[in-house]
N, C-alpha and C positions, 0 to 999 in steps of 0.2 A: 352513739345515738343522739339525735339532735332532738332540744328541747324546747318548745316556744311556752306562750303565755297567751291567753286568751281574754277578755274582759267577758264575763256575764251577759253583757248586753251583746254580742257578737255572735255568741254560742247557735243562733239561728241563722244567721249568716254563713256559719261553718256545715251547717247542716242544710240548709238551700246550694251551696257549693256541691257538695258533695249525692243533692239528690238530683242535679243535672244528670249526673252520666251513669245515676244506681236506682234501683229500687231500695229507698234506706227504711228502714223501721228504727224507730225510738221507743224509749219507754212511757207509761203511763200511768200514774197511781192509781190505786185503785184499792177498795176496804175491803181485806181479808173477811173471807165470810165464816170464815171455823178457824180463827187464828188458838197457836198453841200455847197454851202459859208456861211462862219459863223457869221452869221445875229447880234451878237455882237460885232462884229468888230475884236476879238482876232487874232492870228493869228495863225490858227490849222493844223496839218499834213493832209491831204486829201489820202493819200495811200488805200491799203486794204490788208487782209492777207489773203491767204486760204490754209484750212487745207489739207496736203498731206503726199503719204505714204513715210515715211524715208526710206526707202530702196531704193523706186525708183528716189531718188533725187540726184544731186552733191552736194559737200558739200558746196557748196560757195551758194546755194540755201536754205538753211535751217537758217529762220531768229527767232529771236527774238520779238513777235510781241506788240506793243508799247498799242494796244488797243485788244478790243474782235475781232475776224474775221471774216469774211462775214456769214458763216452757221450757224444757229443756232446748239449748242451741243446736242439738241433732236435730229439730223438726223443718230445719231451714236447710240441710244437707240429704237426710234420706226421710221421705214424704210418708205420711202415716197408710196410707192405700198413693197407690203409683205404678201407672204403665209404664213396664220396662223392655216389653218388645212387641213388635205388632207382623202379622201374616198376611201380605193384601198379595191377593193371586197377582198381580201388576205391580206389584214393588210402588204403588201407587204409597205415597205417606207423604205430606209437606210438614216440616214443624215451625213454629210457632216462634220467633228469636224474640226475648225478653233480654230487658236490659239484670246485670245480676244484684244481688242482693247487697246493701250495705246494712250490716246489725251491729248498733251503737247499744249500749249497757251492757255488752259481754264482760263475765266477771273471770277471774281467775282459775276459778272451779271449775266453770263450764270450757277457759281453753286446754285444761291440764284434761278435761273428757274429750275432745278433739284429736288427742294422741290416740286412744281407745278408738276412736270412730277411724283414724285414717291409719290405722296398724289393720284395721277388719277389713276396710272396703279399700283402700290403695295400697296394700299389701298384695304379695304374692305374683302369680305369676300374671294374672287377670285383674288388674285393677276397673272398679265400680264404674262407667262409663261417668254416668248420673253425677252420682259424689263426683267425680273428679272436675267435673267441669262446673260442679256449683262452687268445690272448695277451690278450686284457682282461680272460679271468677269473681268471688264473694271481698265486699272488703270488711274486714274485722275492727270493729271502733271499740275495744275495751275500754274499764275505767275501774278503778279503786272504790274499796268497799267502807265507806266512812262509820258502816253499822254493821250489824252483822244481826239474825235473825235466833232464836231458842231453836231451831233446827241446825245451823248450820255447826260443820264441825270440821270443817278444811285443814284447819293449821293440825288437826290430831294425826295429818298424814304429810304434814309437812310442808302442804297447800299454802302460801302467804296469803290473803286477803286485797292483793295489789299485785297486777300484771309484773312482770319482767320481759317477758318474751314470747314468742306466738300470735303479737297483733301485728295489726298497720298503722295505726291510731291507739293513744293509750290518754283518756281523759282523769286529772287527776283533780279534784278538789278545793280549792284555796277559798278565803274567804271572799274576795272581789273578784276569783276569777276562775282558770283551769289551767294546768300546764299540762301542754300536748306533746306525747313522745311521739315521735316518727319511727317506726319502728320496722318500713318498707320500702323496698322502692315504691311501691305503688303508691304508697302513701306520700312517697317523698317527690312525686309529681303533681302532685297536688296541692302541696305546698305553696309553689310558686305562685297559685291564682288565689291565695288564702294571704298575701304577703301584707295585705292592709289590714289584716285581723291580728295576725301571729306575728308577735315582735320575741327575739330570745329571753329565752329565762333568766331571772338573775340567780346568782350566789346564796343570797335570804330567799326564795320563794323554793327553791331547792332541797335547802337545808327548813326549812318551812313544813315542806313533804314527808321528810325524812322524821321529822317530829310527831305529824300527824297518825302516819303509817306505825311507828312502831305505840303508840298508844290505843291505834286499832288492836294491834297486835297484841299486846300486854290486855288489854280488855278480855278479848277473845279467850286467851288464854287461862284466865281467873276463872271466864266460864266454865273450859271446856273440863276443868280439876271437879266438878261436881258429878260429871259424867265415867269419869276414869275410864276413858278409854285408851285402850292398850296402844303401845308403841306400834307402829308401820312394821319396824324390825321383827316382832312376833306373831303379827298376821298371818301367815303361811302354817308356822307350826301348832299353832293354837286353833286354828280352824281344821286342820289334819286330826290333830289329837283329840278334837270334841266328837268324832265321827259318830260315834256312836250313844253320843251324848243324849240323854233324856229330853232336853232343852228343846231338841227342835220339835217334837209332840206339843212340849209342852207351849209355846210359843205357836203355834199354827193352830190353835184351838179357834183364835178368834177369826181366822183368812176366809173371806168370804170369794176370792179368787177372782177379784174384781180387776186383776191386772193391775192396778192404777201405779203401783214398784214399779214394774216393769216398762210403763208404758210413761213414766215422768222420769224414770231414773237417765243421766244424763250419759253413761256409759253404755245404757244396753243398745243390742243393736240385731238382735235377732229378726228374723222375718221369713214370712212364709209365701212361696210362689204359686198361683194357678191359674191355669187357661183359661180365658173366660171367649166364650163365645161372641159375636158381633154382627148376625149377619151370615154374610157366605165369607166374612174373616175368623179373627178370633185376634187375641190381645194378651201378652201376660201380664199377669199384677202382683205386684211385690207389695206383699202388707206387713205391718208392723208384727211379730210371736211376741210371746213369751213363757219360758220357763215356769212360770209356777201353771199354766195350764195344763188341763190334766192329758188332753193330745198333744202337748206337744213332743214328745219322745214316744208317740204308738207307732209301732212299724206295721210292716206287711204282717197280715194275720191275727192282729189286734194284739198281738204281746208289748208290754208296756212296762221297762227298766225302773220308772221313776211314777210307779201309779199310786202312789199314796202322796198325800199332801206332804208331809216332813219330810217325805225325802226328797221332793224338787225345791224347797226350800231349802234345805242341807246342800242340795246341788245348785245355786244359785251363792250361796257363801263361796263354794269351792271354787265356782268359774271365777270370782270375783280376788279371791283371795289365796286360791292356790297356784290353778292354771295360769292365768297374766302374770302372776309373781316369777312362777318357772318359765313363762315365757318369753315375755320381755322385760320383765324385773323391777315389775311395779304394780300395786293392785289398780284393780279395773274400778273403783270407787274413787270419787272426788269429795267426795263430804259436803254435798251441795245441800243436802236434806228432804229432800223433795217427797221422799219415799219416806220419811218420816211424817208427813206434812198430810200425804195423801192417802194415807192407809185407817181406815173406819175402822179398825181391827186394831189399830195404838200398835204395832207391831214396828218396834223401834233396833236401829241396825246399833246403832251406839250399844243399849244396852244387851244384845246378841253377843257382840263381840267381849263386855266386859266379862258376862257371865261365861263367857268360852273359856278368859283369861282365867278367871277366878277358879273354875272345877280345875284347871289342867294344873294350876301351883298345889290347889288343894291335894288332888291326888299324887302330884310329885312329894310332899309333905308326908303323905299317909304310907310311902312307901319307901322314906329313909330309914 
């Protein structure tokens, strides 16, 4: 992988290159307005970032952002409400050709959720028309997480806090500058018209990285021993074995079923189809579902598998932590936190998962 070096002063240079041939979105600060206190006492940045279109910003607005940002990066692959097919008596339909998306501030979390998105929608025999032509037209500008936020909990699944692989662009941090991984062709044709910005890495800015990164890491880590949550390894059978656990009653007392889990969490990916009239047409619409709502599992006749609130919340562990696990052999959670961040109801997954850990040893104990 080829690694340049960027000066500060350039960084908008590289991003006017690149909104030539993209619609690029960057990040933008922005003050948390219910930030969480961080219940190990640390002392962590509370801010937020949200992603915006570079063209329509000042430049003293386009930040650097220290963690993942507020949206989850599925909103830029499968659209919150979106026509996905249309009926014109005359095959009459023209569409609309946009240039595609470039998304700079992608963190780690959010490309390890990408595997989740493009196992649902480009899997199988019928891959997503939609998705596909956003995810191969899209360019991905990740970049290393120099902070990390009292929600985040990535590295507890093994998540590092610094890309490796899955971007095109990988922006890293340094004190006077950034060093840029290419990590694409696509990325790596663009390079060429970038050659007065990006001169190679050296050997010190490297090992520079390598410094920074694992003190992110060791940081993180100090945090995440307050939360105890359980290893990736035991995820599967600890969520199995809580089945019938008291916990999820007790725990959904506060769910006001506002979605906001579901609909900020960076893996889910559920949606719901219907016909909408138009005229002498009609249109389908793909909307975003979710799982803790109370139709979402009613079939024909009104019978309803998961009509209590704990148990679609029970079923919402399971798809996360049993099913992908037996699927493709990795949980459907990134540890981005977002669903901790965004629930009025304090309804925290970390500590779900610890109390699953803790009854299922306890009971293993009770019955040697």
């Amino acid at each position: 992988m080829e690694t340049y070096f960027l000066k500060h002063e350039d960084i908008l240079g590289f991003y006017e290159r690149i909104d030539q041939e993209y619609q690029l979105l960057v990040p933008t600060k922005i003050t948390a307005p219910l930030a969480l206190k961080c219940e190990s006492g640390i002392n962590l940045p509370t801010d937020d970032y949200l992603l915006k279109h570079y063209s329509q910003l000042k430049k003293e607005e386009v930040a650097f952002n220290d963690y993942r940002c507020v949206e989850p990066i599925r909103t830029y692959f499968t659209h919150f409400k979106e026509e996905v097919c249309s009926y014109f008596p005359n095959d009459e339909k023209q569409e609309t050709q946009t240039k595609p998306f470039a998304i700079s501030g992608v963190k780690n979390c959010d490309l390890f959720s990408l595997k989740i998105q493009d196992f649902v929608f480009l899997g199988g025999n019928e891959p997503d028309t939609l998705y596909t032509q956003r995810r191969e037209g899209a360019l991905i500008i990740s970049s290393d997480c120099p902070h990390f936020k009292e929600a985040c909990f990535c590295r507890a699944f093994g998540i590092d806090p610094y890309p490796q692989e899955g971007f095109d662009f990988n922006l890293s941090a340094l004190t006077h500058g950034y060093l840029v991984d290419v990590g694409s062709p696509k990325a790596k044709s663009l390079v060429q018209a970038l050659k007065e910005i990006l001169v190679p890495a050296t050997s010190g800015q490297l090992s520079g990285r390598a410094t920074k990164r694992d003190g992110v890491v060791k940081h993180l880590d100090e945090h995440l021993l307050y939360h105890k949550i359980p290893a990736k390894e035991t995820l599967q059978d600890i969520v199995r074995h809580g089945f019938d656990s008291s916990l999820w009653q007790e725990q959904i007392q506060t769910c006001v079923e506002c979605g906001g889990c579901v609909f900020m969490c960076d893996t889910c990916h559920c949606f719901l189809l219907a016909d909408q009239p138009e005229g002498e047409n009609a249109k389908r619409i793909r909307i975003w579902d979710g799982c803790l709502y109370k139709n979402f599992t009613r079939v024909a006749g009104g019978a309803n598998p998961l009509k209590m609130r704990y148990m679609r919340l029970r079923n919402r562990y399971l798809k996360k932590f049993d099913f992908f696990i037996d699927t493709i052999g990795y949980q459907a959670c990134c540890g981005c936190g977002r669903c901790i961040e965004v629930c009025p109801g304090r309804i925290d997954i970390r500590h779900i998962l610890r109390r699953l850990y803790e009854e299922k040893n306890l009971q293993v104990k009770e019955s040697a």
